[in-house]
C-alpha positions, 0 to 999 in steps of 0.5 A: 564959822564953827557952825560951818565946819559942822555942817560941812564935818557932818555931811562929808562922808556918810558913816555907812561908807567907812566900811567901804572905805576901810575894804578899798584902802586894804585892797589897794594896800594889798595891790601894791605890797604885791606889786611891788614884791613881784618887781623885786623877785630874784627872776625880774632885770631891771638894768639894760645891759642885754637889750635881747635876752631871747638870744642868749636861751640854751636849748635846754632851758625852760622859758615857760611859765608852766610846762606840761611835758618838762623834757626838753630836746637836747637835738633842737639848735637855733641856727642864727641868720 
């Protein structure tokens, strides 16, 4: 039996895919911690309450995630149907 566990030790990985191994683990690690930070952030709603926040936006608040020209127009109204 012991010769067994062995052989079955000695061919079930190659040595020279522990560095692999070692990279994949860390980026997989990585993945998730940022995952898993981006979920929490102060920006991200987690409950239910308004099922259309798209309706609740001021004219004067900025929704995009970059803006190239930051001036929003004051005369602009949504005019709800």
């Amino acid at each position: 039996m012991s010769r067994f566990r062995n052989s079955f030790m000695k061919n079930w990985f190659a040595v020279e895919a522990i560095p692999i191994y070692a990279v994949v683990g860390v980026v997989v690690a990585g993945g998730s911690w940022y995952l898993a930070r981006l979920a929490r952030g102060p920006t991200v709603v987690w409950t239910k309450e308004n099922p259309t926040p798209w309706n609740d936006i001021k004219p004067d608040e900025g929704t995009k995630l970059l803006t190239v020209n930051q001036h929003f127009e004051k005369s602009w109204e949504r005019r709800k149907l």
